[in-house]
Wavefront OBJ file of the C-alpha trace (Angstrom):
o trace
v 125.345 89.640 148.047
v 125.971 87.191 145.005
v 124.024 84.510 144.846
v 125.220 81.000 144.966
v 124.537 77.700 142.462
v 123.505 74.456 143.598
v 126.672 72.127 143.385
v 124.263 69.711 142.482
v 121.594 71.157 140.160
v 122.325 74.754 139.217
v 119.940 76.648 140.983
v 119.604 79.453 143.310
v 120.973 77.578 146.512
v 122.141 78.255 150.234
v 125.033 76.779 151.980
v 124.608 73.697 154.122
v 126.426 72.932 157.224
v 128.137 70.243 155.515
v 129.822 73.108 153.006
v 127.911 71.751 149.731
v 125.718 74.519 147.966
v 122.143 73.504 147.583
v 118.801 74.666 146.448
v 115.914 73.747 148.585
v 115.275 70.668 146.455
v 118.454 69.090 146.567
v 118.837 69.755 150.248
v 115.604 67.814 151.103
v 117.328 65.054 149.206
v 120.174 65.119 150.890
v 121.730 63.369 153.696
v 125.021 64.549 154.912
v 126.250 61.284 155.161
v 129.424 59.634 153.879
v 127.004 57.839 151.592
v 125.198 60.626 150.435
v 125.601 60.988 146.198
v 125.501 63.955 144.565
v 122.813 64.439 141.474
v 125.976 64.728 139.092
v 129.499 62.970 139.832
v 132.735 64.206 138.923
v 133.082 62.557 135.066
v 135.618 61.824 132.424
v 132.552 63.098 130.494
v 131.484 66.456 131.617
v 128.623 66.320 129.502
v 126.766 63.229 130.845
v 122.999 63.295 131.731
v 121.990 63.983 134.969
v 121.220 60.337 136.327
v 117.806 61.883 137.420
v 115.650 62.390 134.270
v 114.939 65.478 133.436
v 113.052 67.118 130.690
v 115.590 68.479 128.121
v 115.731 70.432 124.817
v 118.249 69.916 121.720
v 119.015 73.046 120.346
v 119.925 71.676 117.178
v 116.459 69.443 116.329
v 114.865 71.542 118.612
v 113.036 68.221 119.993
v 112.390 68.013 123.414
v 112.313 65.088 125.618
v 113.785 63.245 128.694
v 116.855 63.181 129.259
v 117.590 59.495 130.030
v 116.420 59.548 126.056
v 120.492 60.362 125.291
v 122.868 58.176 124.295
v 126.219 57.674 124.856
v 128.166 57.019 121.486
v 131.102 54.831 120.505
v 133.664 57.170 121.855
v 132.132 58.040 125.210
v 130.683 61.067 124.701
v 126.933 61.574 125.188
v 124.833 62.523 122.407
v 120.889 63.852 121.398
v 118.570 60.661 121.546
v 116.710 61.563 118.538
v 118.062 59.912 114.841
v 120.177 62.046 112.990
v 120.193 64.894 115.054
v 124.681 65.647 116.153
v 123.453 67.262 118.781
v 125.950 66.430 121.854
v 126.212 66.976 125.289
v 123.911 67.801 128.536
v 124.049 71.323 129.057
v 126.104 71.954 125.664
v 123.621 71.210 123.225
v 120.805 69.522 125.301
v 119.596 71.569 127.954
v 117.305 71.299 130.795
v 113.816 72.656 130.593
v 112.907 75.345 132.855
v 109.590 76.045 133.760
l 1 2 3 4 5 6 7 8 9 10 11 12 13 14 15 16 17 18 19 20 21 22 23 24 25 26 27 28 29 30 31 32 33 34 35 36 37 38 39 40 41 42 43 44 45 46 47 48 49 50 51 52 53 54 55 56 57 58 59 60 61 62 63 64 65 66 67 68 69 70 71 72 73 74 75 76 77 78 79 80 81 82 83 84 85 86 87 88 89 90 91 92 93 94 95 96 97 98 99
């Protein structure tokens, strides 16, 4: 058996009755409503921040911090928060801490 991602987060995850993948985290956060928002929206920018904070890691100044510390740059795209660093992108260059 192969196991499944969160559609929301990543992680090891089950099906819900509602046909979204999710870990046991997300599903306690969810609601199976039509006004139920997923963690991570479908985005013109695929490398966006989660809107949750998390902590993150640039592999490119190697700083770590959280994640609401990026910024999004002139042209859209969403870089490292720390000056100087060209790191870019959550889950490209910045990526989630595990613990």
């Amino acid at each position: 058996m192969a196991l499944k991602a969160c559609d929301w987060c990543g992680d090891v995850a089950e099906e819900c009755a509602c046909g979204l993948r999710l870990c046991v985290e997300c599903f306690q956060a969810h609601a199976c409503g039509k006004d139920d928002v997923p963690e991570r929206l479908p985005s013109p920018d695929p490398f966006a921040p989660p809107r949750t904070p998390v902590q993150v890691r640039c592999i490119h100044c190697e700083t770590e911090y959280r994640s609401d510390a990026m910024v999004q740059g002139d042209d859209g795209l969403w870089r490292c928060g720390m000056p100087g660093c060209d790191g870019r992108g959550f889950e490209f260059d910045v990526w989630r801490v595990r613990d």
